[in-house]
DOTIDREN-734027 format. One record per residue: residue number from 1; x, y, z of N, C-alpha, C, CB in turn. Coordinates in steps of 0.001 Angstrom, whole numbers, plus 524288, in hexadecimal, padded with zeros to 5 digits. Glycine has a CB too. Example, Ala and Ser with C-alpha at 12.3 -4.5 7.8 and 13.67 -1.06 7.14 Angstrom:
2
REC   num    n_xx    n_yy    n_zz   ca_xx   ca_yy   ca_zz    c_xx    c_yy    c_zz   cb_xx   cb_yy   cb_zz
REC     1   83386   7E9C6   81E78   8300C   7EE6C   81E78   83390   7F31C   81E78   82C2C   7EE87   82356
REC     2   83232   7F736   81BA8   83566   7FBDC   81BE4   83264   8001E   81EBE   83704   7FDAA   8165D
END
This chain:
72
REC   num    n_xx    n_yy    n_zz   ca_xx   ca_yy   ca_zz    c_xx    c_yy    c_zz   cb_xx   cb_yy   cb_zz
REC     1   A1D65   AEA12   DF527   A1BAC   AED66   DF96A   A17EA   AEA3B   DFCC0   A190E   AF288   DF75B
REC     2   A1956   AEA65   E0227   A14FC   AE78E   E03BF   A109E   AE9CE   E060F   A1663   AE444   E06B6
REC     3   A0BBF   AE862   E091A   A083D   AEB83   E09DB   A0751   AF024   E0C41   A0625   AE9A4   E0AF9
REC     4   A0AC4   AF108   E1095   A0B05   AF48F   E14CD   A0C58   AF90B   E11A4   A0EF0   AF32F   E196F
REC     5   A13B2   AF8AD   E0DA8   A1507   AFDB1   E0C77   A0F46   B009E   E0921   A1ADE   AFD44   E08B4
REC     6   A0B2C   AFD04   E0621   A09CC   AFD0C   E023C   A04BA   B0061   E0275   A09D2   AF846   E0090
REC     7   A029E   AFDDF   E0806   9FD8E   B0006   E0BC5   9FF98   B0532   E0E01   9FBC0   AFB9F   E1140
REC     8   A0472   B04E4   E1090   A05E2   B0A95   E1127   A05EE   B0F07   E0DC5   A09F1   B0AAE   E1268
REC     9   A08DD   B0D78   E0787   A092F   B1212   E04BA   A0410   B123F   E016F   A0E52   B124C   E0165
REC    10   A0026   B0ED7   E0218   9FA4C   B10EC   E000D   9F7F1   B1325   E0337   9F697   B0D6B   DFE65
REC    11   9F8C7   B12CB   E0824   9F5C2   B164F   E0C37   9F6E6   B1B83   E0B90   9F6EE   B1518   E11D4
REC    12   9FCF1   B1C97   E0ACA   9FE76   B2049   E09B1   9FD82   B23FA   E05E9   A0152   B1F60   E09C1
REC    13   9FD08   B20E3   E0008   9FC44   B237B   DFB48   9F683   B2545   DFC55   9FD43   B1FCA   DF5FF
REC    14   9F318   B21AB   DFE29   9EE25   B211F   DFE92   9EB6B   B2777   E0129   9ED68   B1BA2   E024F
REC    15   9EEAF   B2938   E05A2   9EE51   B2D0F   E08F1   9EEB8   B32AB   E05C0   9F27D   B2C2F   E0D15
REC    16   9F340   B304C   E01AA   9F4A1   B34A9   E0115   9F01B   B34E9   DFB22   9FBB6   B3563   E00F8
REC    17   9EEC2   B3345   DF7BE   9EB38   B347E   DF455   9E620   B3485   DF7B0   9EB56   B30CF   DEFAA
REC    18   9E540   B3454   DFA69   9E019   B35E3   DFC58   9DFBC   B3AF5   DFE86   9DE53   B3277   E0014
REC    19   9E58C   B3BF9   E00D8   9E6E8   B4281   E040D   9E820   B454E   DFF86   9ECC5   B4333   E08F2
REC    20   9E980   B4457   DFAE1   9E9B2   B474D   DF6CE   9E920   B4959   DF282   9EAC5   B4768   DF681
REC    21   9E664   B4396   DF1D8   9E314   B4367   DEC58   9DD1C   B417C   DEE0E   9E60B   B3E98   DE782
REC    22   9DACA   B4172   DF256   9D644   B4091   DF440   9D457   B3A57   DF22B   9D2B0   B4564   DF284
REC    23   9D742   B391F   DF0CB   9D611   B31FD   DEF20   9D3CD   B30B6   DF45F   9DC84   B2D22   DED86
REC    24   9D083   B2CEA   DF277   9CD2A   B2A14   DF681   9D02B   B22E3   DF5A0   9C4EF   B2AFC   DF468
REC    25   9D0E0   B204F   DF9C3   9D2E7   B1ACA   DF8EB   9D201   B17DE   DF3F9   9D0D5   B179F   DFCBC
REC    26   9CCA6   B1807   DF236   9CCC0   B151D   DEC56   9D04F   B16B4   DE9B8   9C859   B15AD   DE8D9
REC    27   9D044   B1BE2   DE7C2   9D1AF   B2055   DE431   9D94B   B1F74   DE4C1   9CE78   B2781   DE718
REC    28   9D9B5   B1CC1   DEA1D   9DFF4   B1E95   DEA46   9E215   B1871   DE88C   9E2AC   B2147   DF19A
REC    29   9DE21   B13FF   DE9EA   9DEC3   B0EE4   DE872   9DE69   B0D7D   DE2C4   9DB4C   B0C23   DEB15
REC    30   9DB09   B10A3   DE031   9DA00   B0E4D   DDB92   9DE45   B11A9   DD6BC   9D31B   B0ED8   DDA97
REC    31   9E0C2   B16B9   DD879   9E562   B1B5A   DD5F7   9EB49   B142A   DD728   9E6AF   B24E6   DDCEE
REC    32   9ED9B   B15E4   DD15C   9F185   B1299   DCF08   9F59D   B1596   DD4AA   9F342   B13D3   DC6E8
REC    33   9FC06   B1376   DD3DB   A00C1   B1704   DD6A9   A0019   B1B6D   DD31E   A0784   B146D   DD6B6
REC    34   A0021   B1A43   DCEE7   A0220   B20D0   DCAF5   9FDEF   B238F   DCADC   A0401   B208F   DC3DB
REC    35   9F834   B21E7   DCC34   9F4BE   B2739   DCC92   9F501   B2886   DD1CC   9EE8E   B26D3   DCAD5
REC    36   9F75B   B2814   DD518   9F84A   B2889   DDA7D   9FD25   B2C00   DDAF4   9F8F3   B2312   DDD27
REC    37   9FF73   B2BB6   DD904   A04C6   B2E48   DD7B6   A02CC   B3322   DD3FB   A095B   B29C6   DD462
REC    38   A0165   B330C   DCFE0   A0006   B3660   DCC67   9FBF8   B3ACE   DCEFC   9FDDC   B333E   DC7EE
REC    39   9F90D   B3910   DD3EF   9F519   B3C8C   DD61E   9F77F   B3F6B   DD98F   9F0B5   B3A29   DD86F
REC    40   9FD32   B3CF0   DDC01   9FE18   B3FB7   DE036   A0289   B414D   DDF96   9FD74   B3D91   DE492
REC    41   A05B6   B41FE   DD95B   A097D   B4491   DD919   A08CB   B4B4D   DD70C   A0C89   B4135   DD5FF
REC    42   A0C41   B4D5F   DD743   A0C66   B53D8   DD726   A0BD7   B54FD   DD127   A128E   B56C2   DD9C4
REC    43   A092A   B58A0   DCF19   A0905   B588A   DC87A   A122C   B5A42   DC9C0   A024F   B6091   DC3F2
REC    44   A130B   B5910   DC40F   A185A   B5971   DC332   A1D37   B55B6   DC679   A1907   B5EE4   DC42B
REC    45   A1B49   B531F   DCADD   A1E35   B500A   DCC6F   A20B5   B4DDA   DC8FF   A1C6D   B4D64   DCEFE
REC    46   A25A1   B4D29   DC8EA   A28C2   B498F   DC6FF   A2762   B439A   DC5F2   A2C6C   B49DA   DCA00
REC    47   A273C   B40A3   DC9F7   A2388   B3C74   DCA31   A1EDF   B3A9B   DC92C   A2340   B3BCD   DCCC1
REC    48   A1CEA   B3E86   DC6E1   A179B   B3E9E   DC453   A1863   B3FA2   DBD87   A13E1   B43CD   DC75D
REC    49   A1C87   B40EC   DBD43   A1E6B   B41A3   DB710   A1E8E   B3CBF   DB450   A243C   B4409   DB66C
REC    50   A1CF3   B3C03   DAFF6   A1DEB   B35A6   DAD5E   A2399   B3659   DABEA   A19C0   B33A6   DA731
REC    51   A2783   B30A2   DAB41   A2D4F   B30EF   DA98B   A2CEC   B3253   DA485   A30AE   B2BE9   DAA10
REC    52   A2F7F   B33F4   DA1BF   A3286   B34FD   D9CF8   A34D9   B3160   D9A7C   A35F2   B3811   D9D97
REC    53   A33B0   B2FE4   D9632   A33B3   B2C79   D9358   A39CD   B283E   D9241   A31A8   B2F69   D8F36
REC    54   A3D56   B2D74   D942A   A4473   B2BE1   D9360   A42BE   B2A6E   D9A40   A4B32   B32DD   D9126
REC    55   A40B4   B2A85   D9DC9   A40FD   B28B2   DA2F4   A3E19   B23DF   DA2C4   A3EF1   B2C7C   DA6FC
REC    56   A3A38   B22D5   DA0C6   A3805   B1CC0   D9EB5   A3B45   B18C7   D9A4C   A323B   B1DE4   D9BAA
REC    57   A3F48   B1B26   D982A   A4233   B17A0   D9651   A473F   B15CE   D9710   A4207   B1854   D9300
REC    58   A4A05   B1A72   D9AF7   A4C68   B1899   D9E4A   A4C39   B148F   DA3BA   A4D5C   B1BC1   D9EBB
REC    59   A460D   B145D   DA384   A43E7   B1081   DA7BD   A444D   B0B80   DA44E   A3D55   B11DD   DAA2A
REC    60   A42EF   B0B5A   D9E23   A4211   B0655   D9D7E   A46F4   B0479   D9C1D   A3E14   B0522   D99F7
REC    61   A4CFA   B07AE   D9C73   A5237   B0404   D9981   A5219   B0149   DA009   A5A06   B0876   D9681
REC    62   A5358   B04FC   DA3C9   A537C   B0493   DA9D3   A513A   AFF01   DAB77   A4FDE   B096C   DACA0
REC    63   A4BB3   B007E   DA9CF   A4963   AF939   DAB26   A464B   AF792   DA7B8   A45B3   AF7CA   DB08D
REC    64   A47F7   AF5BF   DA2B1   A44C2   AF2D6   D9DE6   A41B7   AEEC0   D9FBD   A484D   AF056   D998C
REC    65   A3EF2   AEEC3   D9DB1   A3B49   AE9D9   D9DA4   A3CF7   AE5CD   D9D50   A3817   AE96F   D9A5A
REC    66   A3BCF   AE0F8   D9E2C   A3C2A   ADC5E   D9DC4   A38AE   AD9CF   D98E0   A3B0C   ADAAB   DA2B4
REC    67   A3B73   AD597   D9541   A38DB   AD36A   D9274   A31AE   AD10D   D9344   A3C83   AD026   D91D6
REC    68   A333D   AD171   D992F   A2EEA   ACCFF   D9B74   A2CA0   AD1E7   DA0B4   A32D7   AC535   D9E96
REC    69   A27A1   AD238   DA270   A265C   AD3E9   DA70D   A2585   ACF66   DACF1   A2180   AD6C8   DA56C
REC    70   A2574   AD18F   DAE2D   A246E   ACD93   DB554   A2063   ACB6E   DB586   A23DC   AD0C1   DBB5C
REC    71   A1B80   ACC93   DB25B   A16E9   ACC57   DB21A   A151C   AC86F   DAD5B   A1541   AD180   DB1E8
REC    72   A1A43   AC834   DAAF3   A1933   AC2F6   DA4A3   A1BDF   AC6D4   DA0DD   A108E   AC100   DA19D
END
């Protein structure tokens, strides 16, 4: 991603936890994506549900791991 899309959709997110969750700029800088997500999703959302355990292991036949990571 380069800077522009990146500056755009933090301005954005930024706007919107401050219009809705009264976050002040630190507060919205220093919140992870998932407590950002987690603050501004609906109780029962779907997307806010953790997967199910047969849906996490169908993720891992889908894309197993590698012997080795990218990282060592």
């Amino acid at each position: 991603m380069s800077a522009a899309p990146f500056a755009d959709a933090a301005r954005v997110l930024a706007g919107l936890a401050a219009r809705l969750l009264g976050w002040r700029p630190h507060e919205f800088w220093q919140a992870t994506p998932d407590e950002l997500a987690a603050a501004l999703s609906m109780p029962g959302d779907p997307a806010a549900v953790p997967p199910l355990p047969e849906a996490i292991a169908a993720l891992r036949v889908l894309f197993p791991d590698g012997s080795e990571t990218r990282d060592g």
